[in-house]
C-alpha positions as CSV (number, residue, x, y, z in Angstrom):
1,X,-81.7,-35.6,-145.9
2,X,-82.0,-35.8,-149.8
3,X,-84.4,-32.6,-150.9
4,X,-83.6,-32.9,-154.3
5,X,-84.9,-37.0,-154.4
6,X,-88.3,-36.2,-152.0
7,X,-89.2,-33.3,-154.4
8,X,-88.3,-34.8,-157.7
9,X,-90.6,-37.7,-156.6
10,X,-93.5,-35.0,-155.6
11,X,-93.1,-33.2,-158.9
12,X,-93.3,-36.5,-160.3
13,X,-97.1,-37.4,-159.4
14,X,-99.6,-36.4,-162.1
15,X,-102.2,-34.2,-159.8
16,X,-99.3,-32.1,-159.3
17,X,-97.5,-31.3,-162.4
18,X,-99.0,-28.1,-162.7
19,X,-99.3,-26.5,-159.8
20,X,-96.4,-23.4,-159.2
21,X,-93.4,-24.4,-158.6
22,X,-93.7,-22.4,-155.0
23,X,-96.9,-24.5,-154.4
24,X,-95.3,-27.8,-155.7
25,X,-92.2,-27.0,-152.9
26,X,-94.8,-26.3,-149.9
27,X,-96.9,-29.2,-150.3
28,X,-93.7,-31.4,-150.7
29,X,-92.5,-30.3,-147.7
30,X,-95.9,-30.3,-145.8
31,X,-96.5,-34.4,-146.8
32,X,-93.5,-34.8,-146.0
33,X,-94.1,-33.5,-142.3
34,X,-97.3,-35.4,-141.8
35,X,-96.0,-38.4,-142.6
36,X,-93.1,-38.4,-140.8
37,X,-90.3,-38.2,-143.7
38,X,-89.5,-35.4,-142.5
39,X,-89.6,-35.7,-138.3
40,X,-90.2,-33.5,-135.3
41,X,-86.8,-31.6,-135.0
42,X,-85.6,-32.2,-137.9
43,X,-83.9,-28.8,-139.3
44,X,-84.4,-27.3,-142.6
45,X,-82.1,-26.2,-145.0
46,X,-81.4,-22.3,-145.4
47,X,-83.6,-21.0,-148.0
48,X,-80.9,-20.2,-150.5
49,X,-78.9,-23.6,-149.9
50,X,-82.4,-25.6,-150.5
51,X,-82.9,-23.0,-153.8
52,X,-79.6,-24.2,-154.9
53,X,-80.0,-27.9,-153.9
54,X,-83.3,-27.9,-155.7
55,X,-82.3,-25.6,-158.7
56,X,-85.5,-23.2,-157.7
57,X,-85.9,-19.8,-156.9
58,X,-85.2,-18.8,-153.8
59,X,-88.2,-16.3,-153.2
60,X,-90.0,-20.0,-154.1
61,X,-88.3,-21.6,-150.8
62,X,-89.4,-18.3,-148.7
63,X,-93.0,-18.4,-150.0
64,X,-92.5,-22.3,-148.5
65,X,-91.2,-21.8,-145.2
66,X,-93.7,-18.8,-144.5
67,X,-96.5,-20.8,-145.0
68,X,-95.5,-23.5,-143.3
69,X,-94.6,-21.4,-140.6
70,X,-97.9,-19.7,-141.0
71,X,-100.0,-23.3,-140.7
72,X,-98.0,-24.6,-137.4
73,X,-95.8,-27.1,-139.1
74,X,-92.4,-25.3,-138.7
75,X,-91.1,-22.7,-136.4
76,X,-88.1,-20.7,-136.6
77,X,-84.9,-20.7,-133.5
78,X,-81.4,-19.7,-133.6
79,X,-80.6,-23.1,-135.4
80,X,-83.4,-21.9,-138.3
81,X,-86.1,-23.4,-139.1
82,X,-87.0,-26.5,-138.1
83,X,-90.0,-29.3,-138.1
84,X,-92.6,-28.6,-135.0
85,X,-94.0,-31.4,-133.2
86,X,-96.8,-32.7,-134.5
87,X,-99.5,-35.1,-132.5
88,X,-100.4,-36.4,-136.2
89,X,-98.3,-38.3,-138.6
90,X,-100.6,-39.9,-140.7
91,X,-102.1,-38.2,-144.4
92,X,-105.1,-37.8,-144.5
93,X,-106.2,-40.1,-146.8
94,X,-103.4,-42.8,-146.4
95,X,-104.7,-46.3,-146.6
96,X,-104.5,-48.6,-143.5
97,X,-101.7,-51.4,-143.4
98,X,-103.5,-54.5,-144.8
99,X,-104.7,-57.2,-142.2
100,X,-102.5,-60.0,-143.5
101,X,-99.6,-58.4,-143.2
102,X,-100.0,-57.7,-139.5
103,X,-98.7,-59.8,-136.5
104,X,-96.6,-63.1,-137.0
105,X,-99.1,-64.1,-140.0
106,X,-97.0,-63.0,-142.2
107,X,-93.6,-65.1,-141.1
108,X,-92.4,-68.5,-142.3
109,X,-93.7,-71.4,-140.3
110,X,-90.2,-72.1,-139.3
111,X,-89.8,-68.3,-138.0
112,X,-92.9,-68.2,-136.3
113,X,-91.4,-71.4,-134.4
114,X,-87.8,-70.1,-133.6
115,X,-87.2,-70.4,-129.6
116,X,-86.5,-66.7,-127.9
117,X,-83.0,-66.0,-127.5
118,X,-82.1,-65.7,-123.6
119,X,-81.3,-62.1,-122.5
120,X,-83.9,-60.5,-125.0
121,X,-85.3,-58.3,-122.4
122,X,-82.3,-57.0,-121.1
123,X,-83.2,-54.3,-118.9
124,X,-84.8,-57.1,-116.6
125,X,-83.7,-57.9,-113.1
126,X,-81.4,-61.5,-113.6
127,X,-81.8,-61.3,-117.3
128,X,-79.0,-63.9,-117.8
129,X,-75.8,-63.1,-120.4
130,X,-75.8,-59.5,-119.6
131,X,-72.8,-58.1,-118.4
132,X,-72.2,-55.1,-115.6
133,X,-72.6,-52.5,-118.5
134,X,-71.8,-49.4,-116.2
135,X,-68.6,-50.5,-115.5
136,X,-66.9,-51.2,-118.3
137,X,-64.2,-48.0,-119.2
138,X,-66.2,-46.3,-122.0
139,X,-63.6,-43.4,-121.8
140,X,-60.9,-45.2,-122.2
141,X,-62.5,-47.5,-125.4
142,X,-63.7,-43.8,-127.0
143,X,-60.2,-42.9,-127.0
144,X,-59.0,-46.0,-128.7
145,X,-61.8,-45.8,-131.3
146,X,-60.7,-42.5,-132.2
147,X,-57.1,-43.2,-132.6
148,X,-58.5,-46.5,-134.9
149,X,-60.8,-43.8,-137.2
150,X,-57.4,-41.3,-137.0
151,X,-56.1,-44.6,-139.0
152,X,-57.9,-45.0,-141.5
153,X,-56.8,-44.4,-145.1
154,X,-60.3,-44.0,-147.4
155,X,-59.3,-47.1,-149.1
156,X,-59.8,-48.5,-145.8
157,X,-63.4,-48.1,-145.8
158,X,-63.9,-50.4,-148.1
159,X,-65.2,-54.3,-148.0
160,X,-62.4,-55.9,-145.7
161,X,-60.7,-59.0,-145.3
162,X,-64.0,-61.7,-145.2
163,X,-61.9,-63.1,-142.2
164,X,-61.1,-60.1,-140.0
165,X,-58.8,-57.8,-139.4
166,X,-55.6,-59.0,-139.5
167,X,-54.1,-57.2,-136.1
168,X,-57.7,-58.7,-134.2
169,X,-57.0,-61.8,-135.6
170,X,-53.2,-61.7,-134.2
171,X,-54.3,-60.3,-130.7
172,X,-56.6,-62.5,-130.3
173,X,-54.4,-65.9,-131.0
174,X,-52.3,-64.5,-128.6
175,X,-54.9,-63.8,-125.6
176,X,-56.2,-67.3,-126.2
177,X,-52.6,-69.0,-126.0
178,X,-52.0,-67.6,-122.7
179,X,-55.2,-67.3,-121.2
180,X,-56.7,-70.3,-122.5
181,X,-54.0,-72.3,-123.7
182,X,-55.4,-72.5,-126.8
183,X,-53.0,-73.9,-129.9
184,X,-53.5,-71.4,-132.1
185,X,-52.1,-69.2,-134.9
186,X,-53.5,-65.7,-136.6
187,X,-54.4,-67.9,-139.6
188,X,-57.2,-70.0,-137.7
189,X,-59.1,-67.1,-136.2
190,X,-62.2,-65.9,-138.2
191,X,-64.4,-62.6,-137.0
192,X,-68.2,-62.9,-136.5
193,X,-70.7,-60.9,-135.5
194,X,-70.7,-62.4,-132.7
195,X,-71.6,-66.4,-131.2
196,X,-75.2,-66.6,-133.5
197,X,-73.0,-65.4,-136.4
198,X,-70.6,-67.8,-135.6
199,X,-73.2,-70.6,-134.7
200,X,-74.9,-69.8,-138.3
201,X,-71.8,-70.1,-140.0
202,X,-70.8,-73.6,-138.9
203,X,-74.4,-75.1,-139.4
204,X,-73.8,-73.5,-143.4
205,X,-69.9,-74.6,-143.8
206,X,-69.5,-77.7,-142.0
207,X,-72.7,-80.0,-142.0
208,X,-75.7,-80.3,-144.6
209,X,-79.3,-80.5,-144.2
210,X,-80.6,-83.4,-142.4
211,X,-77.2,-84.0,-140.6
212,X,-77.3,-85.1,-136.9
213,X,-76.2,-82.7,-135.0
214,X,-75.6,-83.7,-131.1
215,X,-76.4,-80.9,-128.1
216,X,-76.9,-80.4,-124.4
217,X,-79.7,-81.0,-123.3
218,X,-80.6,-79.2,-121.4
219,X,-79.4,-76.6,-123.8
220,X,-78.7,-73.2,-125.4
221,X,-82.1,-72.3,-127.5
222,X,-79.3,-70.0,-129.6
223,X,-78.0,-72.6,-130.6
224,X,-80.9,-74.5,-131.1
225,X,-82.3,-72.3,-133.4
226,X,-79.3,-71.4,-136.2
227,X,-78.8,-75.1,-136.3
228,X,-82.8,-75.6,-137.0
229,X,-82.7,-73.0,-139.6
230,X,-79.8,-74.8,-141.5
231,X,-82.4,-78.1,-141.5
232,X,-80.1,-80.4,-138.8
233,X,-81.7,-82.9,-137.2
234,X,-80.8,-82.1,-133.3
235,X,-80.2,-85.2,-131.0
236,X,-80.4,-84.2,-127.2
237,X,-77.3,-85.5,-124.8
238,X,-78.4,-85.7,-121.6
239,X,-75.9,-83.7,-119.0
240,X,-74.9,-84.6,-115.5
241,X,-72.2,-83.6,-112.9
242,X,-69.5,-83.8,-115.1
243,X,-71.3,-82.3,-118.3
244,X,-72.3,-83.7,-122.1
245,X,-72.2,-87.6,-121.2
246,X,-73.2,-89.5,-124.4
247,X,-73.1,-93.0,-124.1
248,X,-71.9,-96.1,-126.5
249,X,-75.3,-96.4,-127.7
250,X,-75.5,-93.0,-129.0
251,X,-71.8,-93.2,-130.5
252,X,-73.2,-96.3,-132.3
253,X,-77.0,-95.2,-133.5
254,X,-76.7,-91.7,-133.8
255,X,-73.3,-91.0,-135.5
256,X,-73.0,-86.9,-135.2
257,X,-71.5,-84.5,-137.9
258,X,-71.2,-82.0,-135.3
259,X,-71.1,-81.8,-131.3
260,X,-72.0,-78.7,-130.0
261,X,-71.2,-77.8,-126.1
262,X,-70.3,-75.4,-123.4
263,X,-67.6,-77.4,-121.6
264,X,-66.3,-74.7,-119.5
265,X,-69.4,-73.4,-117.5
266,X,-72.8,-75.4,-119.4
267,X,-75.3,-73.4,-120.2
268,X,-78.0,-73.0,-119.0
269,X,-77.2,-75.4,-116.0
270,X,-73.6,-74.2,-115.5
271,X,-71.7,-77.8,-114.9
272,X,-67.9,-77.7,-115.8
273,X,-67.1,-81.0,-118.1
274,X,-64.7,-82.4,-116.6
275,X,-61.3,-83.7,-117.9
276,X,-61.9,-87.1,-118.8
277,X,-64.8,-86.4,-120.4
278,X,-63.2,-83.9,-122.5
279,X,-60.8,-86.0,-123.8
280,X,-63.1,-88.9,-124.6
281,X,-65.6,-86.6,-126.6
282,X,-62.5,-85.5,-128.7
283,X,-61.7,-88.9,-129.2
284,X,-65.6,-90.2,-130.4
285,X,-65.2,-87.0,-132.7
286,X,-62.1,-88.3,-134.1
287,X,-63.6,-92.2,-134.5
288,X,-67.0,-90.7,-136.2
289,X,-65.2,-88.2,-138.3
290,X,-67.2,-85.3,-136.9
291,X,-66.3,-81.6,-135.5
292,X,-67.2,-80.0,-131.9
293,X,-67.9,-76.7,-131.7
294,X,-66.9,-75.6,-128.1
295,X,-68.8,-72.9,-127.1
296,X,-66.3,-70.8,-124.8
297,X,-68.7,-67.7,-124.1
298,X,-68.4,-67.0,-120.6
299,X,-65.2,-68.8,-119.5
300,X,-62.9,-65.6,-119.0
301,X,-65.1,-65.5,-115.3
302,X,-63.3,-68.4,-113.8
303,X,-64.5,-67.4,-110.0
304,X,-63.1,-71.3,-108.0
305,X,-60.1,-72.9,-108.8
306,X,-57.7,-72.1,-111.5
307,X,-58.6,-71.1,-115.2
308,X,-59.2,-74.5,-117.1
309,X,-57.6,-75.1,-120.4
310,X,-60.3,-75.0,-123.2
311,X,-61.0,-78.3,-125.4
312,X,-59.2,-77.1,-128.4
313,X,-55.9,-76.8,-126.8
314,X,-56.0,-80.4,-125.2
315,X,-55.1,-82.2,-128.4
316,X,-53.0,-81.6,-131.7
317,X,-55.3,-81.0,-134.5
318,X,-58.3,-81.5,-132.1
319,X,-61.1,-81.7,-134.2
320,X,-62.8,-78.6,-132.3
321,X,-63.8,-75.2,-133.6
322,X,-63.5,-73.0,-131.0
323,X,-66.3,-70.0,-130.1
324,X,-65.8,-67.0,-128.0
325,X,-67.3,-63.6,-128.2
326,X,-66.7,-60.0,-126.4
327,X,-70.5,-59.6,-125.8
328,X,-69.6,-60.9,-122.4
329,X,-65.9,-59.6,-122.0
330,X,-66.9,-56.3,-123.5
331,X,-70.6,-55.6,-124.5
332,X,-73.1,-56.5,-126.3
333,X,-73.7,-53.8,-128.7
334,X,-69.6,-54.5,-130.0
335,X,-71.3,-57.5,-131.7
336,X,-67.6,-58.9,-132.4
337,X,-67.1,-62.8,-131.6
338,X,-64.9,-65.2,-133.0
339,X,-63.8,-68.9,-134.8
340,X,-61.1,-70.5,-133.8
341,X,-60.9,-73.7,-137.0
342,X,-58.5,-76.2,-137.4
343,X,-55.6,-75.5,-139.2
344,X,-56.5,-78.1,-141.9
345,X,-60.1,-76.0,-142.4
346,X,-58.8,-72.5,-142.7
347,X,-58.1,-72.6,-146.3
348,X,-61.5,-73.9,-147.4
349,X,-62.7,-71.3,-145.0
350,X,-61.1,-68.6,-146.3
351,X,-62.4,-69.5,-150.0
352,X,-66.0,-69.5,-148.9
353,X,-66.2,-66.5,-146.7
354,X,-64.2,-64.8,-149.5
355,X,-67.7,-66.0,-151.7
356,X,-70.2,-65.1,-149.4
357,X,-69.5,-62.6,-146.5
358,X,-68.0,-59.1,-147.4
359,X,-66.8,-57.6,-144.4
360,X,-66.3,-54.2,-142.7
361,X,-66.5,-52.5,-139.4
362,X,-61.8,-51.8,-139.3
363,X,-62.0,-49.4,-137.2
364,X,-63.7,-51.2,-134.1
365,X,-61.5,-54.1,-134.7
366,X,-58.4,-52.2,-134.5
367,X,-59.5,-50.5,-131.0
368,X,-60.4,-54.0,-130.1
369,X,-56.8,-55.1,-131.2
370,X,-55.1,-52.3,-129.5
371,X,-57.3,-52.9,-126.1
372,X,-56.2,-56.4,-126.1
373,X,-52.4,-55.7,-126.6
374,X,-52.4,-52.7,-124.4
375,X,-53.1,-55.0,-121.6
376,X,-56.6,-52.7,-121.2
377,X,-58.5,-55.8,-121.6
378,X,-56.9,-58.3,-119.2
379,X,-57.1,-55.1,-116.8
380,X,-60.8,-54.9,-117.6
381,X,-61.7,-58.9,-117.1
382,X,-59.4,-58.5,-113.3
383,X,-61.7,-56.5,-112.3
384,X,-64.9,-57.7,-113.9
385,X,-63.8,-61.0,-112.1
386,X,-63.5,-59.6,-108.7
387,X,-67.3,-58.0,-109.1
388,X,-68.6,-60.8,-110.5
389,X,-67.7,-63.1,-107.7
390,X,-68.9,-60.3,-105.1
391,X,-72.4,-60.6,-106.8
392,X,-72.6,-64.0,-107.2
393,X,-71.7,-64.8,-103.8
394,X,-74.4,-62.5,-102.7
395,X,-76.9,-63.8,-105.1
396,X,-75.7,-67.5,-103.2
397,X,-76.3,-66.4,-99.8
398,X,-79.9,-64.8,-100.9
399,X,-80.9,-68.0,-102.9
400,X,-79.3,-70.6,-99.8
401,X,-81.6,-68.2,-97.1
402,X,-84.7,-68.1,-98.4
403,X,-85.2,-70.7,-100.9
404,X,-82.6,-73.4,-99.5
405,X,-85.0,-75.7,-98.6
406,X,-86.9,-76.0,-102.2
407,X,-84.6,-75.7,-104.0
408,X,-80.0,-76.2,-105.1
409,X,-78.1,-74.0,-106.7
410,X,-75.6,-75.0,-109.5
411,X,-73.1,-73.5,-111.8
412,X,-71.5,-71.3,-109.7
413,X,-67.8,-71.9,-110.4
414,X,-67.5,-69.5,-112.9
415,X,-69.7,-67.4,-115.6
416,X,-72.3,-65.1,-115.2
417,X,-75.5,-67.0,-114.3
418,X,-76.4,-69.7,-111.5
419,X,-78.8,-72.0,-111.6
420,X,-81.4,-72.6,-109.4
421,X,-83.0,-76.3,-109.6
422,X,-86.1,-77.0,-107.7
423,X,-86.5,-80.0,-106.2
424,X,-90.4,-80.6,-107.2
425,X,-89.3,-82.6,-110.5
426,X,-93.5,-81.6,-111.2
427,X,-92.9,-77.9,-110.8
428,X,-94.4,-75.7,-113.4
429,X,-91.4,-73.4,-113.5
430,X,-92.8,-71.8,-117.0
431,X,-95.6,-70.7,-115.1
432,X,-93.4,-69.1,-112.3
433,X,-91.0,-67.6,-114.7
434,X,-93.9,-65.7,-116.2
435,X,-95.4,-64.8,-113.0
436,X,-92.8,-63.3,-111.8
437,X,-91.6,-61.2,-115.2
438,X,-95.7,-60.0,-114.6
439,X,-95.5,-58.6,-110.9
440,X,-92.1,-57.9,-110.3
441,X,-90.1,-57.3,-113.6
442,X,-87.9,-60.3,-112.8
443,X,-86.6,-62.4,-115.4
444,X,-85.8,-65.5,-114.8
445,X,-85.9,-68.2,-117.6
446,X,-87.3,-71.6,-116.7
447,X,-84.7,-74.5,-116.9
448,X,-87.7,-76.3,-119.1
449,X,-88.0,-74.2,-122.0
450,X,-84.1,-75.5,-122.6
451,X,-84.7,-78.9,-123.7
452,X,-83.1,-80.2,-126.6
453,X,-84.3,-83.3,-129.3
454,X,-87.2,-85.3,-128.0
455,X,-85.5,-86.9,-125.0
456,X,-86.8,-85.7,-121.8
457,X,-84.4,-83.9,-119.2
458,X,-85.5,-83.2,-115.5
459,X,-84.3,-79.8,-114.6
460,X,-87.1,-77.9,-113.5
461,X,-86.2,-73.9,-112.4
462,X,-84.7,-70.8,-113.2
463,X,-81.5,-69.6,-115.0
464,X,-80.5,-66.0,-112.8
465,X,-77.9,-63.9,-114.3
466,X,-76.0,-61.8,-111.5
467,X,-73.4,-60.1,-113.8
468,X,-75.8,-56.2,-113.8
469,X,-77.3,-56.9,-110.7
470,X,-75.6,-55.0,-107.3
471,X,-74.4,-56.7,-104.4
472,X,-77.3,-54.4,-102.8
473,X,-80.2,-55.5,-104.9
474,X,-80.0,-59.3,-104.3
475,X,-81.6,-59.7,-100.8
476,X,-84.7,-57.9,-102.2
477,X,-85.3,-59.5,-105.7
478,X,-84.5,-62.9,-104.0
479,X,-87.4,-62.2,-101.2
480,X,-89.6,-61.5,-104.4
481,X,-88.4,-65.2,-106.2
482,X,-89.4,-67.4,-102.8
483,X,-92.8,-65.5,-102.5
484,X,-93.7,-66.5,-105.8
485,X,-92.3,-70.2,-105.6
486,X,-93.4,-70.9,-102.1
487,X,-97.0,-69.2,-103.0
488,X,-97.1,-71.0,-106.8
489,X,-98.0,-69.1,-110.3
């Protein structure tokens, strides 16, 4: 805390420019208590470090802390003396916060229409894209942070490379060529903040307002909203079995500049795209001289049948840029994801983030390098896998007793969500989702709300992340799901 600045901008209000200088320090420090500058537990300077800080007598800081003491507003303990708690905040006086700036009023139109992301309330039973936080090796990562701050030279904590860390970028060209077969070198992988970052940064570098931009539909509302804040004109692909299927027509009458899709387990319905529709979407790209982003988020949890090879990799010079993020792999709060461009793109890449995005953060990227390379990470996502598949095989078994008659589940190949389609196309499933958020604390999306452009798509039910759900938990949450679909919102 700053003494010097809050009492220099006290002595600096007219009313009190003559008061005592001991007077002026105590009612500094007493504002600044009831207003919450200065909060419960919060300990105080000793008196003659705050007289030096201050350049003030130190008999004036004593005369301070005695009558706060005195009033209830500090007490003194073996640490010394330190802010009480206080049921007020407020001083007295203090004007209210002005109507119009209260609530969503005060937002853009466009902000006060951006879709909620999925997972937002993560502490909900299925909330989907939230990983089995207790078990990943915090220990273990604490140790590698430390050696990666032990590293640091102070010139070090300044702006870094715009495009990452250079031995991140290296680990992770190397994790993708082997465990997802990606053709890739150091010089194509970008850092993010993770996917949105990633998301936003495409919609800026790679297409311009009022481009077509083709999606899932049904689709990720992530998505849907970066590209709607950079003004692109979303065109909904319908999905089946097999995944994104556009047809000629679409080719023909609604040329993309960017495809954006989640070939390895769709999201939110969780279809795998299969290989001959891979190829071909590559090749329309190619004929209509747009990009695909491939969305890889959740693919390391391959759970039937071997790992698949991700788009990029299937073609020289595919014209894909790959997305993949440790908010799955690792967690959340890392908020590290990647770009993987084409080679061709890196340069002008480079040159723009070089304009417009300083960035920082070196330490956690060198743990996350070194817990890559160690061979800590592909321990981690072994054993992730194996309690993955134990809890979505539970979840299965819950979902086939007790709701197997109303409704099929999909997507459960790999990832960490099902999906659970019900076969009343006329089901209000927004209804149900909010019902059951309302009694039971369950979150489960409604397929619905993940439509994409204005053509209609049918799925009607319930996106259910299993990945921080127990094995033990399913049977009882899944009871609580049938009551309130059999019994309606």
């Amino acid at each position: 805390m700053d003494f010097q600045l809050l009492f220099s901008a006290f002595k600096a209000q007219p009313a009190h420019v003559r008061w005592p200088q001991q007077r002026q320090l105590h009612e500094c420090l007493r504002q600044g208590i009831r207003s919450g500058t200065l909060a419960s537990g919060t300990r105080l300077p000793a008196s003659r470090t705050l007289a030096v800080e201050l350049g003030v007598a130190r008999n004036s800081v004593l005369y301070a802390y005695e009558q706060l003491a005195t009033e209830g507003f500090i007490v003194a303990t073996r640490r010394g003396s330190v802010v009480a708690p206080l049921a007020g905040r407020l001083v007295a006086g203090s004007k209210p916060v002005a109507p119009a700036l209260e609530g969503r009023s005060c937002l853009s139109r466009r902000a006060q229409n951006m879709p909620l992301l999925p997972g937002s309330e993560t502490a909900a039973a299925f909330a989907p894209g939230v990983p089995a936080l207790g078990d990943f090796p915090v220990v273990r990562w604490r140790r590698m942070l430390d050696k990666a701050w032990a590293s640091l030279a102070p010139a070090q904590l300044n702006y870094a490379d715009p495009a990452g860390e250079p031995a991140l970028r290296e680990a992770i060209a190397g994790h993708l060529r082997v465990a997802r077969g990606a053709l890739v070198d150091a010089a194509q992988v970008f850092i993010t903040d993770g996917t949105q970052s990633s998301l936003d940064l495409c919609a800026r570098a790679f297409a311009d307002a009022g481009d077509k931009l083709w999606m899932e539909n049904p689709g990720y509302q992530g998505a849907v909203a970066a590209f709607r804040a950079a003004q692109l004109k979303a065109v909904g692909i319908v999905v089946d079995a097999d995944g994104m299927a556009p047809t000629a027509s679409d080719w023909l009458r609604q040329r993309p500049r960017l495809i954006y899709t989640t070939p390895s387990h769709q999201y939110p319905v969780g279809c795998v795209m299969s290989l001959a529709r891979r190829l071909a979407l590559i090749d329309g790209a190619r004929q209509a001289g747009a990009l695909v982003i491939e969305d890889d988020y959740d693919s390391e949890f391959r759970h039937d049948g071997p790992p698949l090879a991700c788009m990029q990799g299937l073609a020289p010079d595919a014209p894909v840029v790959y997305l993949g993020t440790f908010s799955k792999t690792m967690f959340p709060g890392l908020r590290i994801g990647f770009m993987v461009v084409p080679t061709a793109l890196a340069p002008a890449l480079t040159l723009l983030l070089d304009r417009a995005a300083p960035r920082g953060r070196t330490a956690d990227q060198r743990a996350l390098a070194e817990f890559i390379v160690s061979g800590q990470f592909a321990l981690h996502l072994r054993r992730m896998r194996r309690l993955y598949r134990q809890r979505r095989d539970a979840l299965a078994a819950a979902l086939a007793r007790h709701l197997g008659d109303v409704a099929t589940v999909h997507g459960g190949t790999a990832g960490m969500h099902l999906a659970l389609r019900l076969h009343d196309a006329a089901a209000d499933d927004v209804a149900l989702s909010r019902c059951l958020m309302a009694q039971h604390g369950i979150m489960a999306p409604a397929l619905s709300l993940h439509a994409v452009g204005l053509r209609a798509q049918p799925w009607r039910g319930f996106l259910l992340g299993y990945a921080q759900v127990p094995v033990e938990a399913m049977e009882p949450l899944v009871k609580k799901l049938a009551a309130v679909v059999r019994g309606g919102a």
